[in-house]
N, C-alpha and C positions, 0 to 999 in steps of 0.2 A: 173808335173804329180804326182798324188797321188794312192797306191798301198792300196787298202780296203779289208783286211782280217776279214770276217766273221764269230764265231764260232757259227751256230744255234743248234737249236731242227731239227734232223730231220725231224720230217714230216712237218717242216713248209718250208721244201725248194721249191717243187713246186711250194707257193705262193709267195715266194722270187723271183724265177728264173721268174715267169709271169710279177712280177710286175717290176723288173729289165730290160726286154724285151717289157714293154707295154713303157718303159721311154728312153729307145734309147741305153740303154746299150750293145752293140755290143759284146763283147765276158768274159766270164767270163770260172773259172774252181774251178770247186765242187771234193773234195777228202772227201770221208769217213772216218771217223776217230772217235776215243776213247779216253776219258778223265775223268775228271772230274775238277771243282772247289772248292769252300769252303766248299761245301757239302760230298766232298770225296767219295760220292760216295751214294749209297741207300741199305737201307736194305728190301728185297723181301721173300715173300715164296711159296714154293712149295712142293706140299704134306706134308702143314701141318710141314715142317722144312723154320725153317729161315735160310738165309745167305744173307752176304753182297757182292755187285755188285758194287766194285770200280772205274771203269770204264766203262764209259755210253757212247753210242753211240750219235755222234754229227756230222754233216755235217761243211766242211769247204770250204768255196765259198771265190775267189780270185778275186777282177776285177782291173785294171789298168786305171782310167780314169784321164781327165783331170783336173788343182786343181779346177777349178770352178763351177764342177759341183758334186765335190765331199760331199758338205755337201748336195745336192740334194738326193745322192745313201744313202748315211749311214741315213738318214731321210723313206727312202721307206726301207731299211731292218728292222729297228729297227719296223715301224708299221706293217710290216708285221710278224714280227719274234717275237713280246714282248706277253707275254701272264699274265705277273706279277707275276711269279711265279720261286722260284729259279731254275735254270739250263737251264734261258732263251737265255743266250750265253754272247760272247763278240766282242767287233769292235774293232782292229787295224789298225791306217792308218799310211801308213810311205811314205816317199818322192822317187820318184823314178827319178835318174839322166839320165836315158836314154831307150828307146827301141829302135830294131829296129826288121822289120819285115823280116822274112829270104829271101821272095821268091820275093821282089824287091828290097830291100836296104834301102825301107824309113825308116828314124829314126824320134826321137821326137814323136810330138803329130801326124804326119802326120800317124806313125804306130798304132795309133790304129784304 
């Protein structure tokens, strides 16, 4: 099993989450959160003063799937989520040795 953490652009998560759900993706979890990357951040203004916004708001989507279908999901985040433009996000996928599901006991791939 493969553990695919998503950092997008907000508002591209809607079409994240549809097209994660149009492909059979059964349960995933979106935490809001703030960051930035090599751009440290933006410089904005209002009323005419500048200041800088070093931390930008970004969505972060967790899904637990299975490893073969995993280069499947990070293929549909990445087209839905790329816009070519810096502070488009990042993929982390890491291995995962086990679930299990609390409210019967199945472990392995059977819990997801």
């Amino acid at each position: 099993m493969k553990k695919i953490e998503a950092i997008i652009r907000p508002e591209k998560l809607d079409a994240v989450r549809a097209a994660l759900s149009e492909a059979g993706c059964a349960g995933l979890t979106v935490t809001e959160i703030e960051g930035h990357g090599k751009q440290k951040g933006k410089i904005q203004q209002w009323r005419g003063e500048k200041y800088k916004v070093e931390l930008l708001p970004k969505a972060k989507i967790e899904v637990v799937v299975k490893e073969a279908e995993a280069g499947k999901i990070v293929k549909i985040i990445i087209g839905c989520a790329k816009t070519g433009e810096i502070g488009d996000g990042k993929i982390f996928i890491s291995p995962v040795e086990d679930a299990i599901r609390i409210r019967t006991g199945e472990s392995k791939e059977d819990a997801l």
